[in-house]
BAFI-83955 format. One record per residue (C-alpha): residue in one letter; x, y, z. Coordinates in steps of 0.2 Angstrom, whole numbers, plus 5000, padded with zeros to 4 digits. Example, Ala and Ser with C-alpha at 12.3 -4.5 7.8 and 13.67 -1.06 7.14 Angstrom:
<atoms>
{'A'; {5062; 4978; 5039}}
{'S'; {5068; 4995; 5036}}
</atoms>
This chain:
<atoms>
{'X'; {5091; 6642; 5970}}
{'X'; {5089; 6658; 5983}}
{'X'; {5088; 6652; 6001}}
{'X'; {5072; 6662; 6002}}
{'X'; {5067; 6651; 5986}}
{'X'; {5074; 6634; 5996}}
{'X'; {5064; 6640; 6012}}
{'X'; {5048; 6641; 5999}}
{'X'; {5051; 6622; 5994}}
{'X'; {5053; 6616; 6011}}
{'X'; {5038; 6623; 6017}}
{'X'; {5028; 6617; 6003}}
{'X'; {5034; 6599; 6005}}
{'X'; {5030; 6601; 6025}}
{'X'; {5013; 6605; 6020}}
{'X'; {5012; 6592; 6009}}
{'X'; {5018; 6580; 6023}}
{'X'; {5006; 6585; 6036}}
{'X'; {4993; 6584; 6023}}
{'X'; {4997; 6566; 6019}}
{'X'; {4997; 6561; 6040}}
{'X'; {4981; 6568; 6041}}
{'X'; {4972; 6560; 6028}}
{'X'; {4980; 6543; 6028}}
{'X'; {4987; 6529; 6037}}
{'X'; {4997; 6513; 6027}}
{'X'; {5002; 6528; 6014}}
{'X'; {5009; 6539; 6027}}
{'X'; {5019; 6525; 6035}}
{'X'; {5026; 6521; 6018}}
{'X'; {5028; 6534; 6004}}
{'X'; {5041; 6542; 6016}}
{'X'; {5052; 6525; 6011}}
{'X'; {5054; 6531; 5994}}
{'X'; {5067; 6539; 5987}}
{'X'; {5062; 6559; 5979}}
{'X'; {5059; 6562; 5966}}
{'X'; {5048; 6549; 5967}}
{'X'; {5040; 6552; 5985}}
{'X'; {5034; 6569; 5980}}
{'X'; {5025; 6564; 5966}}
{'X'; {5017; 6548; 5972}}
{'X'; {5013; 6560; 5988}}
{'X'; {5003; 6572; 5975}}
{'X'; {4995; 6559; 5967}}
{'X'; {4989; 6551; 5984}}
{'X'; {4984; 6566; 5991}}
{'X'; {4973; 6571; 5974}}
{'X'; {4963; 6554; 5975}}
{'X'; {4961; 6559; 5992}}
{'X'; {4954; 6574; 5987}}
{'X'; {4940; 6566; 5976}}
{'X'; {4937; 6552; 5987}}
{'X'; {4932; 6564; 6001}}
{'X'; {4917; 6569; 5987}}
{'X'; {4914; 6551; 5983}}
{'X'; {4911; 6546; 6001}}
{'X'; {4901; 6562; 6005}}
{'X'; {4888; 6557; 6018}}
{'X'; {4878; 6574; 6016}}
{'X'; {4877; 6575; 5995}}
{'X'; {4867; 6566; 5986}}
{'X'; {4873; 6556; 5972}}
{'X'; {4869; 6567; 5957}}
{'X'; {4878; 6581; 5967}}
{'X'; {4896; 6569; 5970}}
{'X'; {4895; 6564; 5953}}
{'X'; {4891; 6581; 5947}}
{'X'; {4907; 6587; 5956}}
{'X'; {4918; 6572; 5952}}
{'X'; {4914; 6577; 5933}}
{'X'; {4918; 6597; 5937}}
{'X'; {4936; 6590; 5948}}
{'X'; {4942; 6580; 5931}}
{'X'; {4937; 6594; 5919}}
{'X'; {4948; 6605; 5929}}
{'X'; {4963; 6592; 5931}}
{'X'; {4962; 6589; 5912}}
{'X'; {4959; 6607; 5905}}
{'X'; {4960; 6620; 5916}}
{'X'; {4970; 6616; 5936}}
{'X'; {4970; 6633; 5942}}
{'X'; {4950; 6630; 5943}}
{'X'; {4952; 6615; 5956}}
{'X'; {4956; 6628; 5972}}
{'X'; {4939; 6637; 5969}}
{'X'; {4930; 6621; 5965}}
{'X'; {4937; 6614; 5984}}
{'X'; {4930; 6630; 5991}}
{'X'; {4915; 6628; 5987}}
{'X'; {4912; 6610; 5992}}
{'X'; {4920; 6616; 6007}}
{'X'; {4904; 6629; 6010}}
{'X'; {4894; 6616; 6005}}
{'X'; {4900; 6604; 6019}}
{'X'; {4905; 6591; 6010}}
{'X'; {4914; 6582; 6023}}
{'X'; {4916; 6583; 6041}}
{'X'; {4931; 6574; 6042}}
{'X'; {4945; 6588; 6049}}
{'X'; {4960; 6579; 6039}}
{'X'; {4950; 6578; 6020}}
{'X'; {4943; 6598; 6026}}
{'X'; {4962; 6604; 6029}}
{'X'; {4963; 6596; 6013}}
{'X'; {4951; 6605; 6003}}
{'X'; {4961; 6621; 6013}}
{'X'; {4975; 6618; 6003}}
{'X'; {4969; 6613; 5986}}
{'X'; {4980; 6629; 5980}}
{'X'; {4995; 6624; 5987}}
{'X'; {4995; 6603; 5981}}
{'X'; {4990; 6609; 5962}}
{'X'; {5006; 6624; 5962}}
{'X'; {5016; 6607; 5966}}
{'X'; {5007; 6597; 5955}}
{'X'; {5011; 6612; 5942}}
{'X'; {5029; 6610; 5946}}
{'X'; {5033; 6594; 5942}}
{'X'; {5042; 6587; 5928}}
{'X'; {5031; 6585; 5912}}
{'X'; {5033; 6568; 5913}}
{'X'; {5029; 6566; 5930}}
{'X'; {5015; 6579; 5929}}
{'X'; {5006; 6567; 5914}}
{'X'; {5006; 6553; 5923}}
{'X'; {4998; 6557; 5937}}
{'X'; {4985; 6571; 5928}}
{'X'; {4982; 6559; 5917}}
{'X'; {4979; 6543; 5929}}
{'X'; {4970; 6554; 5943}}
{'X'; {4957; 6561; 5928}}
{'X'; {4953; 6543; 5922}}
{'X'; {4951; 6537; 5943}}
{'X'; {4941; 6552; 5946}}
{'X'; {4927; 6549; 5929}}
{'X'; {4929; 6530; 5935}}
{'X'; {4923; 6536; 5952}}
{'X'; {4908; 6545; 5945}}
{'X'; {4903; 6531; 5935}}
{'X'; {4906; 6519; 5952}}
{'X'; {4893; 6530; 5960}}
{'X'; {4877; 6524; 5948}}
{'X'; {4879; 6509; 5961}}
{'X'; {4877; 6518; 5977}}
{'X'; {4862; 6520; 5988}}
{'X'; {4857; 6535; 5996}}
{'X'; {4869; 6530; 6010}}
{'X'; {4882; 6520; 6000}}
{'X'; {4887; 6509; 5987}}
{'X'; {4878; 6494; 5986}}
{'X'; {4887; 6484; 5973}}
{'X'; {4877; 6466; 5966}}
{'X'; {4891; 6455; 5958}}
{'X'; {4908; 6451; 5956}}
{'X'; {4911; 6459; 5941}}
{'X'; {4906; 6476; 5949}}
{'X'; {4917; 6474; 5962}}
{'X'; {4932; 6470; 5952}}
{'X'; {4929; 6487; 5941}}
{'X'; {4927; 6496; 5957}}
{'X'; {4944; 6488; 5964}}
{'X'; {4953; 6495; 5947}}
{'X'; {4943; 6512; 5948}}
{'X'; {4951; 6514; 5965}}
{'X'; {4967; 6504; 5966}}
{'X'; {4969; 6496; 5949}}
{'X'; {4972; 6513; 5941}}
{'X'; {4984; 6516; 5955}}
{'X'; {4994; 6500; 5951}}
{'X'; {4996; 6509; 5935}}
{'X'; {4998; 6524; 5939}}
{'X'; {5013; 6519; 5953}}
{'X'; {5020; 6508; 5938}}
{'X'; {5019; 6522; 5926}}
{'X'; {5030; 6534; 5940}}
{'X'; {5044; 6522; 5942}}
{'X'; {5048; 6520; 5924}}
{'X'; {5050; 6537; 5923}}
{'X'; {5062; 6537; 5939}}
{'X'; {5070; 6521; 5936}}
{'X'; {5075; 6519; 5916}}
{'X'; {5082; 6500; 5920}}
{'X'; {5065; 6494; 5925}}
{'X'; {5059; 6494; 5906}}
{'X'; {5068; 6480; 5904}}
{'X'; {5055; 6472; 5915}}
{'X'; {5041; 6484; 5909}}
{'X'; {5027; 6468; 5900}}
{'X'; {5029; 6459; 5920}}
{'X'; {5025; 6474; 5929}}
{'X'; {5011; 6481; 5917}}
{'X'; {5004; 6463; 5918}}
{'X'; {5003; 6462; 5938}}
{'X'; {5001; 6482; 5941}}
{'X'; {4983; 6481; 5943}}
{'X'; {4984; 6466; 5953}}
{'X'; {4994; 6475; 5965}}
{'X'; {4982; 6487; 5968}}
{'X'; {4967; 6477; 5965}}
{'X'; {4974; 6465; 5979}}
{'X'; {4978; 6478; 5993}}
{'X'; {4959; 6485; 5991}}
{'X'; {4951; 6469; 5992}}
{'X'; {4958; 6465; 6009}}
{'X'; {4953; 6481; 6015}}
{'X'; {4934; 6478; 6010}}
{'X'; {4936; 6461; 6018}}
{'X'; {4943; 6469; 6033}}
{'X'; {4931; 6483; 6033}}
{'X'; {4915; 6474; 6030}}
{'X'; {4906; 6475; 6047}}
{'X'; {4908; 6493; 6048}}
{'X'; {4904; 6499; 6028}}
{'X'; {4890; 6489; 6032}}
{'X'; {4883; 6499; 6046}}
{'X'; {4886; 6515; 6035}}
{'X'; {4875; 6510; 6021}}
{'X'; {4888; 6504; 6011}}
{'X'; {4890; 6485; 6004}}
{'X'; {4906; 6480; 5992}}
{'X'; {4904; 6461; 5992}}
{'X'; {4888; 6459; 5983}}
{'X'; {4875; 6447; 5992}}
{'X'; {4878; 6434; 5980}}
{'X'; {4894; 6431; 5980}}
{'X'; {4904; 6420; 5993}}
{'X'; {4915; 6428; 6005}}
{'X'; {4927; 6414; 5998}}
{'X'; {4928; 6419; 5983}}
{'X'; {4932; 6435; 5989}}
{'X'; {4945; 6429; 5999}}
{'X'; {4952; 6419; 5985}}
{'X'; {4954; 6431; 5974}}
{'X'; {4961; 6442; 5985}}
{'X'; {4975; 6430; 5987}}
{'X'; {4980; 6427; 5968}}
{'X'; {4981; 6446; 5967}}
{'X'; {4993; 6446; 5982}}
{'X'; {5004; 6432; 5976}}
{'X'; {5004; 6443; 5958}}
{'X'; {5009; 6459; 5970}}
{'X'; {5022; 6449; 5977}}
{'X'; {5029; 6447; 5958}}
{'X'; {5026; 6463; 5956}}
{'X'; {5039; 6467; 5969}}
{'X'; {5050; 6453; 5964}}
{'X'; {5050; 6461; 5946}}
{'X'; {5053; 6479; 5952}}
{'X'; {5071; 6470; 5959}}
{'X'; {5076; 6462; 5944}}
{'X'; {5075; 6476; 5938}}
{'X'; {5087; 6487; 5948}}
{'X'; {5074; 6496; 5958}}
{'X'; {5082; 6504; 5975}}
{'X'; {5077; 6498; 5990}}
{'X'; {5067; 6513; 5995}}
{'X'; {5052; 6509; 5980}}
{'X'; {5054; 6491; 5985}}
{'X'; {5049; 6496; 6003}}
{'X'; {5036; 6505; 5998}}
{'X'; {5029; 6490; 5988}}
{'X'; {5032; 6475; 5998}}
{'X'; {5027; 6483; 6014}}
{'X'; {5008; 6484; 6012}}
{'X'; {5008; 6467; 6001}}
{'X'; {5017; 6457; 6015}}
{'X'; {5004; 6469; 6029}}
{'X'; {4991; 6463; 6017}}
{'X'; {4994; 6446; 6019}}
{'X'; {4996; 6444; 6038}}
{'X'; {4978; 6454; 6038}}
{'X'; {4971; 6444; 6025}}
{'X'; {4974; 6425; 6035}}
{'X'; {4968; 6436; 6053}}
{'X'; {4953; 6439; 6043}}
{'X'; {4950; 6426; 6036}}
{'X'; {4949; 6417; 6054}}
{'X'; {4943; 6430; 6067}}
{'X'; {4930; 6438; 6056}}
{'X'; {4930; 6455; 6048}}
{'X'; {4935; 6471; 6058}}
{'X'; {4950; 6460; 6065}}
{'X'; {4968; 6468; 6061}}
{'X'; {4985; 6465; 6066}}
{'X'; {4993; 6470; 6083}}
{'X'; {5006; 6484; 6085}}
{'X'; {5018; 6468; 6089}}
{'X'; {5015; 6460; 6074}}
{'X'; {5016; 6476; 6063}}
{'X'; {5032; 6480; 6069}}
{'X'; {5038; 6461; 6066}}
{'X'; {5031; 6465; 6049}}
{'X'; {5040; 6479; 6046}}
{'X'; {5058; 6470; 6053}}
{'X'; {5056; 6456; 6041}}
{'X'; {5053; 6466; 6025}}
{'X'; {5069; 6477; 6029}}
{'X'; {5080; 6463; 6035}}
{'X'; {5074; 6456; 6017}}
{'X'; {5077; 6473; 6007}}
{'X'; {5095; 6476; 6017}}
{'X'; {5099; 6459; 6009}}
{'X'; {5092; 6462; 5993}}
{'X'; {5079; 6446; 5994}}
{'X'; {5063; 6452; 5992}}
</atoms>
């Protein structure tokens, strides 16, 4: 590789690192933990759900017109990528967002699908192919919403959006790092079987947390008629599967950096979960207890305990 070349790369990925800052908070603080070339991929694959969730959560579209362009965003992903730069133009001239982090975003829809382009085949079918089916699974999502938001009525609709949105991820993630890490097929039917939990987990607490708030924009993930403790308790089986999930990743011989990067938003998920659960939604965890968070899960990983 040319320095000029090497300059190219660097600048490419500095992109893609700013890009991930300003759209995301727990993923920013964690994807950097694992180790390339896994980081870049998961990066890529973040930062492309990103892309279609800034359509999905479109304040100023109506429905037809997010689902319209969710459907045109998979098309392009499956078939024809070079087409996903003009189509984040143009929702970008049709205001789709206001939010300065998704707009930047949308700016550089050329320069996150050249890298998607440049990743392994193998790399670059997982996350097409898991992105495509999130992004159709989205669309679907959004016969539920209301003109302000999704509005979902039962239990069972909430778990299919959790796997639209995280499930798939679970997957997704799973898929990524058996390509990376060929010792973890030995432990491939345990993670397949808690992937989506793992997602499905880390999503709930969010709604939990976040309950107050979607609820004054319009939008309503625990149906009316479901208890917020069954919320709650289903949230915490998921967890306790995540936390297999992690424990599975280390039998089989994953390095310290992916078990980082999974243990850290479980363990975070936890300690938000039990806040939650007694001082009422929009509660979080201090900076303090963050940080004391973040100790104990690498004093565990540095002794290889998960």
């Amino acid at each position: 590789m040319t320095a000029v070349e090497s300059s190219g790369v660097n600048e490419g990925n500095a992109v893609l690192e700013h890009l991930l800052v300003r759209t995301s908070r727990t993923f920013a603080l964690v994807i950097p933990r694992l180790p390339p070339p896994t980081r870049e991929a998961v990066t890529l694959a973040y930062l492309l759900l990103r892309l279609a969730d800034t359509v999905e959560d479109s304040a100023t579209w109506p429905v037809a017109q997010r689902q319209a362009a969710l459907e045109a965003l998979a098309e392009a992903l499956a078939t024809h990528p070079s087409e996903v730069e003009a189509l984040a133009a143009t929702w970008l001239s049709g205001a789709v967002t206001a939010d300065e982090g998704c707009r930047e975003l949308l700016e550089h829809a050329g320069e996150l699908m050249r890298a998607v382009n440049a990743l392994s085949p193998r790399r670059r079918q997982v996350v097409v192919d898991h992105v495509v089916r999130s992004v159709r699974g989205m669309r679907e999502m959004l016969n539920h919403a209301t003109p302000r938001g999704h509005e979902l009525t039962s239990l069972v609709d909430l778990k299919a959006y959790c796997y639209v949105v995280a499930g798939l991820v679970g997957e997704l993630l799973t898929a990524l790092f058996r390509v990376d890490v060929p010792s973890l097929e030995a432990v491939a039917a345990r993670l397949d079987e808690r992937a989506v939990a793992f997602g499905e987990g880390l999503q709930l607490v969010n709604i939990l947390k976040d309950a107050e708030a979607d609820a004054a924009e319009g939008r309503r993930f625990i149906p009316p008629a479901v208890e917020r403790s069954a919320v709650f308790d289903l949230a915490r089986t998921d967890l306790q599967l995540a936390r297999e999930y992690v424990d599975a990743l280390a039998s089989g011989g994953a390095p310290v950096g992916l078990l980082a990067f999974t243990l850290l938003p479980v363990e975070l998920a936890v300690a938000t979960l039990d806040v939650v659960e007694a001082q009422g939604a929009g509660a979080k965890l201090s900076r303090d207890e963050v940080f004391a968070i973040v100790a104990r899960v690498d004093s565990a990983l540095d002794a290889r305990a998960p």
